[in-house]
C-alpha positions as CSV (number, residue, x, y, z in Angstrom):
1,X,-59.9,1.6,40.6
2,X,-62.1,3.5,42.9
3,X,-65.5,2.4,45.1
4,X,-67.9,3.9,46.0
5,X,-71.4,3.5,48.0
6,X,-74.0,2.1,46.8
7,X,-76.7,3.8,49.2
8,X,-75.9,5.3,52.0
9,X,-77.9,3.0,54.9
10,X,-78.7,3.6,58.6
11,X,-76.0,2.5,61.5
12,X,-77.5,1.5,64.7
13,X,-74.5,1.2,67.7
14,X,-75.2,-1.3,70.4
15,X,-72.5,0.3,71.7
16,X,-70.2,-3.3,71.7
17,X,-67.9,-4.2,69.0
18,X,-70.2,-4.5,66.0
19,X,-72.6,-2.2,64.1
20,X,-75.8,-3.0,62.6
21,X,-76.0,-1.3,59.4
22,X,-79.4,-1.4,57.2
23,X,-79.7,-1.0,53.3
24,X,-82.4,1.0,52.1
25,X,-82.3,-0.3,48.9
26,X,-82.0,-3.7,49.7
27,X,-83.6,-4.1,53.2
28,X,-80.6,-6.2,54.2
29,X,-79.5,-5.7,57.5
30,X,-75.4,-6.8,58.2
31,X,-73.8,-7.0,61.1
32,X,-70.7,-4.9,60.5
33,X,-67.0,-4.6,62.2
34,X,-66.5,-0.9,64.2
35,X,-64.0,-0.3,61.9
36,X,-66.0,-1.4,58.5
37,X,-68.8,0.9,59.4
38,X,-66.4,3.4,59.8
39,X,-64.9,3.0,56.1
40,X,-68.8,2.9,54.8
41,X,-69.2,6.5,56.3
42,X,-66.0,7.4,54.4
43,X,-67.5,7.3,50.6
44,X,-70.6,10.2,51.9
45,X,-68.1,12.6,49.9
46,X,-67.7,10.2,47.2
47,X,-65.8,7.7,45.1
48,X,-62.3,6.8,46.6
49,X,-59.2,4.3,45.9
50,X,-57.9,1.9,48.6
51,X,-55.0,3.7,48.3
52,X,-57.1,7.3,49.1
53,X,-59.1,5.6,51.7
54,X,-55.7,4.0,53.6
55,X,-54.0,7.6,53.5
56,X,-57.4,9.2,55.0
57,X,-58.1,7.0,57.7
58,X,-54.6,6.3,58.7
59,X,-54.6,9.6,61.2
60,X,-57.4,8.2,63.0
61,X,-55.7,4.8,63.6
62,X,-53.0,4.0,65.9
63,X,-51.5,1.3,63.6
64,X,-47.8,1.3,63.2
65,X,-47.6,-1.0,59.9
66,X,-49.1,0.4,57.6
67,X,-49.4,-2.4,55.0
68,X,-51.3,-4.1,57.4
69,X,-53.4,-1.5,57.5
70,X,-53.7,-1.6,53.9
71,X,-54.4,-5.2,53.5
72,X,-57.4,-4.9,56.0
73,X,-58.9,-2.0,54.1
74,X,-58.5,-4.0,51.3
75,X,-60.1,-6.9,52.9
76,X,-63.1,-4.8,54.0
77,X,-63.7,-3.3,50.3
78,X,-64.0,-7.0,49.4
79,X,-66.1,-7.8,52.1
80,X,-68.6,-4.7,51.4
81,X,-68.6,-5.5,48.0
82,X,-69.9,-9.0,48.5
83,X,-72.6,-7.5,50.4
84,X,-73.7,-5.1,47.7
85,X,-72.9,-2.1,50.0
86,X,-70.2,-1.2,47.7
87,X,-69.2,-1.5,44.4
88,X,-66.2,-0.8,41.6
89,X,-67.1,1.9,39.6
C-alpha cells in the first residue's frame, strides 16, 4: 500500500522541537514532530510505501534498530493520516 500527500502545506520552524505545518486545503494548522515534518516533505516526489519511505530516510538517521525505526514511520503515516495530510491511495 502506498501514501501519498494530500497537499503539500507550508512549515514554519520555531526553531525548537516541533514544526507548525499549515494545510492549504483545509486551513488546519498541526503542530508536527521534527521528524514527521520531515516524512511530509518526503512524498513532493510522489506516492511511497512505509517500506520505501523506511529505506530512504534511514541514511539520514542515526538509529541502530531498524524495526524501531519502522514502527515509528509507521506510527507517523497513521498519525498524518488522521489529520487528513495523508492518505492511502
Amino acid at each position: 500500500m502506498q501514501w501519498c500527500i494530500k497537499t503539500m502545506g507550508r512549515f514554519y520552524d520555531p526553531n525548537e522541537d516541533t514544526v507548525i505545518y499549515y494545510d492549504i486545503n483545509s486551513g488546519d494548522t498541526h503542530l508536527l514532530s521534527d521528524f514527521a515534518a520531515y516524512v511530509i516533505t518526503q512524498f513532493q516526489e510522489g506516492p511511497l510505501t512505509a517500506e520505501e519511505l523506511t529505506i530512504k530516510v534511514s541514511p539520514c538517521l542515526e538509529t541502530l534498530d531498524f524495526s524501531d525505526l519502522e514502527k515509528t514511520i509507521q506510527d507517523i503515516l497513521e498519525e498524518l493520516s488522521a489529520l487528513n495530510i495523508l492518505t492511502r491511495v
